[in-house]
C-alpha positions in Angstrom: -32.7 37.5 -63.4 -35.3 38.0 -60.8 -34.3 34.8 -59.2 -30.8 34.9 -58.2 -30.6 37.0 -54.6 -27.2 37.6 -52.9 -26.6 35.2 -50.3 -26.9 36.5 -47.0 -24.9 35.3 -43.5 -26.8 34.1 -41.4 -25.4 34.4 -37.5 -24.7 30.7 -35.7 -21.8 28.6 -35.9 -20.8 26.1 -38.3 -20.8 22.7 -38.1 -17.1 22.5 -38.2 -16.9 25.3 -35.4 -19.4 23.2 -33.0 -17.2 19.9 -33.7 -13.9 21.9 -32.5 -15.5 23.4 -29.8 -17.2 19.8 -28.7 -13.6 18.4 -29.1 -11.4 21.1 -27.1 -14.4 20.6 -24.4 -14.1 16.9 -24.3 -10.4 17.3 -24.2 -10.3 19.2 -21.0 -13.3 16.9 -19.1 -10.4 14.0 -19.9 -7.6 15.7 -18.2 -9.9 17.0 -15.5 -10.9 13.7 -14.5 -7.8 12.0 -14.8 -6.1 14.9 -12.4 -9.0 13.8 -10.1 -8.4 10.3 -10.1 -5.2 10.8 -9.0 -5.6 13.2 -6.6 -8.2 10.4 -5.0 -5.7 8.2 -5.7 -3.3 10.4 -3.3 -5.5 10.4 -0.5 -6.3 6.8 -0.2 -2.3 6.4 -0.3 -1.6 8.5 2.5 -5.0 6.9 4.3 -3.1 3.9 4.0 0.0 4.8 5.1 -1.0 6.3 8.2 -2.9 2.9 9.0 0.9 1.6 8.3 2.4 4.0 10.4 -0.2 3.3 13.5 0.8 -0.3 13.0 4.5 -0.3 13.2 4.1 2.5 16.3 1.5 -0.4 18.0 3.9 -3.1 17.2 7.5 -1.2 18.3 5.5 -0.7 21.7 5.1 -4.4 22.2 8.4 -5.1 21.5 9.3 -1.8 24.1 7.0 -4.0 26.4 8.5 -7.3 26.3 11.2 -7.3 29.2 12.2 -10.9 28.2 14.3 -11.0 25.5 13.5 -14.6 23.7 9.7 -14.2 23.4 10.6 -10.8 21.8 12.4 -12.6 19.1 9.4 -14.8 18.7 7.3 -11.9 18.3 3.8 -12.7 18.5 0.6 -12.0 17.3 -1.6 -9.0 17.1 -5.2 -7.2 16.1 -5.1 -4.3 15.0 -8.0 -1.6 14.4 -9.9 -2.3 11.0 -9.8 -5.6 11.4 -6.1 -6.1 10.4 -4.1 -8.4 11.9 -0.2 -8.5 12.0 2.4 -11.0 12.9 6.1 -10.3 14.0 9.2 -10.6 15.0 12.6 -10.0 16.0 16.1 -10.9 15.3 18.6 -9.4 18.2 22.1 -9.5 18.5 24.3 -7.8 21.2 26.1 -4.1 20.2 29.4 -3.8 21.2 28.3 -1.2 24.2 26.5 -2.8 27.1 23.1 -3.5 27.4 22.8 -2.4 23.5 21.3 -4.3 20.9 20.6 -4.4 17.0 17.0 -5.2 16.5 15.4 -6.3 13.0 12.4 -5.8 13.1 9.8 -8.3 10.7 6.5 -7.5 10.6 3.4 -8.5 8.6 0.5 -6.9 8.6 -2.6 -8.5 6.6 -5.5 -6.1 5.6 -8.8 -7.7 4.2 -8.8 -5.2 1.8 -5.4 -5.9 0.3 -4.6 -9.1 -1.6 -1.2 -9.6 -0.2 0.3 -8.7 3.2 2.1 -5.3 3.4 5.9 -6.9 4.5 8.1 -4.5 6.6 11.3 -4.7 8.0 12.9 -1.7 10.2 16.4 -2.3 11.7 17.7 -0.3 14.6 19.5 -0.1 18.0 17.7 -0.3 21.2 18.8 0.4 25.2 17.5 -2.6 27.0 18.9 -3.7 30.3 16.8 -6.4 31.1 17.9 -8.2 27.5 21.4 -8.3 28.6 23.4 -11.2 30.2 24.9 -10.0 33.2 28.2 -11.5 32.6 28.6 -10.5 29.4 27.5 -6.9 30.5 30.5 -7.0 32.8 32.9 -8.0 30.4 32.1 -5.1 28.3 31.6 -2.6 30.7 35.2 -3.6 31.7 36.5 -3.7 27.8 35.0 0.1 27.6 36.4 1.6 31.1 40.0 -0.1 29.6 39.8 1.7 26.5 39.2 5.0 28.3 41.9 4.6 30.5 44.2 3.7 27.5 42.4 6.9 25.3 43.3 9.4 28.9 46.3 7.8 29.5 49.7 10.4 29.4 
C-alpha cells in the first residue's frame, strides 16, 4: 500500500469561506451606500430649504414695503437669485385692534429645477398704520378706550 498517503491540510480558505466572506462584504458596501445616499439626500433638502427660507424672507420684505394696502393684496411679481421666480399675494382683513391686520400670505415660487411650483401659504398679524382707514381707526380706538373705562370702572 505504497500509494495511499494521509491527506494533508493545506492552509487557504475554502470556497465556501471566500463566498461568505464576499457576501458579508457586499452586504455592508449596500448599507454603506444607501446611508450615503441619504445623507446626500439630507443636504440637498436643507440646500433647498434655505433657498425657501431666503424667498419667503425677500417676499415678507415687499409686503413690509408696500405702504398701500390694495397693491399689497395684489402682490406682484418677483426674481429671485438662481433664476427662480415667484408670484404672490395677499388676503388682509382688519383685526379688531387698530391699525392691526390678518395677513395670508400666497406665494409661489417656481425653480427651473423643480417640475412643479413649491406653494406656500403663512398667515399672521401685522402693525400697519398706513393700511388702516382712518375712520374706522377711530371708531376702534374709541370701542377699546370704552372697554377700559368699563374694565377700571368701581
Amino acid at each position: 500500500m505504497r500509494g495511499l498517503r494521509p491527506q494533508v491540510c493545506r492552509p487557504g480558505f475554502t470556497l465556501l469561506e471566500v463566498l461568505v466572506s464576499l457576501a458579508i462584504f457586499a452586504l455592508a458596501v449596500v448599507v454603506l451606500g444607501a446611508t450615503y445616499v441619504n445623507v446626500l439626500n439630507g443636504y440637498d433638502a436643507v440646500a433647498r430649504r434655505n433657498q425657501q427660507d431666503q424667498g419667503l424672507a425677500f417676499i415678507r420684505s415687499a409686503l413690509l414695503a408696500e405702504s398701500d394696502r390694495k397693491k399689497a393684496e395684489q402682490g406682484g411679481d418677483l426674481a429671485l437669485p438662481g433664476n427662480r421666480a415667484v408670484r404672490w399675494s395677499a388676503q388682509i382683513e382688519e383685526a379688531a385692534v387698530a391699525d392691526l391686520f390678518q395677513v395670508e400670505l400666497r406665494c409661489e415660487i417656481r425653480d427651473p429645477a423643480r417640475a412643479e411650483p413649491w406653494v406656500n401659504i403663512e398667515k399672521f398679524l401685522l402693525l400697519r398704520p398706513t393700511w388702516s382707514d382712518p375712520g374706522t381707526r377711530d371708531k376702534l380706538r374709541q370701542s377699546a378706550r370704552e372697554r377700559l373705562e368699563r374694565r377700571n370702572a368701581p
